[in-house]
C-alpha positions in Angstrom: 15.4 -5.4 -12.8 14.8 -2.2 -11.0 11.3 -1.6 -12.2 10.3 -5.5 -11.4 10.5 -5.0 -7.7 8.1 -2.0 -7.5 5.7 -3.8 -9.8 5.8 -7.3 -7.8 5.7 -5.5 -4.7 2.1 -3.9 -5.8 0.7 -7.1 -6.9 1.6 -9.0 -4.0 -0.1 -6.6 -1.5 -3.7 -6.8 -4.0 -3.2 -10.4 -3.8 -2.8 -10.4 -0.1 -5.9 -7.5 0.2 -8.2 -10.3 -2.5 -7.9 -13.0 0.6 -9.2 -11.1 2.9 -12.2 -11.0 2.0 -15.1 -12.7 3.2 -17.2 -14.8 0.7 -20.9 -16.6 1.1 -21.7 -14.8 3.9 -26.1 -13.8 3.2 -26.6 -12.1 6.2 -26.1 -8.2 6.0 -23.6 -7.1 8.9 -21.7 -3.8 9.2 -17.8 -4.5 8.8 -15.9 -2.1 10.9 -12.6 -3.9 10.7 -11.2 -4.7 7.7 -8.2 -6.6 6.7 -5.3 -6.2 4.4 -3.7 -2.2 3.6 -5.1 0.1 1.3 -4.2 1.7 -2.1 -2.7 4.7 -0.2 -0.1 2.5 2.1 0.8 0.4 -0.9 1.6 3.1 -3.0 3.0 5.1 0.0 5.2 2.1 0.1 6.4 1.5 -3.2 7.3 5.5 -3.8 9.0 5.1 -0.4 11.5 2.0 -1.8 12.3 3.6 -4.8 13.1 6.8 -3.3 15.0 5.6 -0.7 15.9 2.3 -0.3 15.3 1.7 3.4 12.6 -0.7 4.6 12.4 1.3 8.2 11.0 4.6 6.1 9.1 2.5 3.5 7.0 1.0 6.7 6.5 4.4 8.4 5.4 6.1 5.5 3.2 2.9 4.9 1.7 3.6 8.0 1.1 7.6 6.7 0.1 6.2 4.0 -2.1 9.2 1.6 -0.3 12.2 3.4 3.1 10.8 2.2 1.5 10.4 -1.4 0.3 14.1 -1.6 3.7 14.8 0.1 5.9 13.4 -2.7 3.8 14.7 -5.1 4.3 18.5 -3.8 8.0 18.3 -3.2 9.0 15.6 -5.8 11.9 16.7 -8.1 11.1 17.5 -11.7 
């Protein structure tokens, strides 16, 4: 059960990312904006929850997204 939550966590934010997209569209345009997170928040987000358990530092470092990533990875326990 501990290893679902991570897992379902991940897929709901590439399904939420998939929707956001924009489809039959012919003209070329430069997108500045885009919607949905990125790899680096959602993963910044799931290490977050399973380190700590607290949704208030699982959405900050969502917001740092690939500077927590390389963080954890530098001071993570082996």
């Amino acid at each position: 059960m501990n290893k679902v939550i991570p897992i379902l966590t991940i897929l709901l934010l590439f399904s939420l990312a998939s929707f956001g997209q924009q489809t039959g569209n012919t003209r070329m345009t430069q997108t500045v904006v885009t919607n949905g997170i990125g790899i680096g928040s959602a993963l910044a987000i799931v290490i977050s929850w399973d380190r700590n358990k607290s949704i208030l530092y699982a959405l900050l470092h969502g917001i740092l997204g690939w500077f927590y990533v390389i963080y954890y990875v530098i001071v993570r326990e082996k």
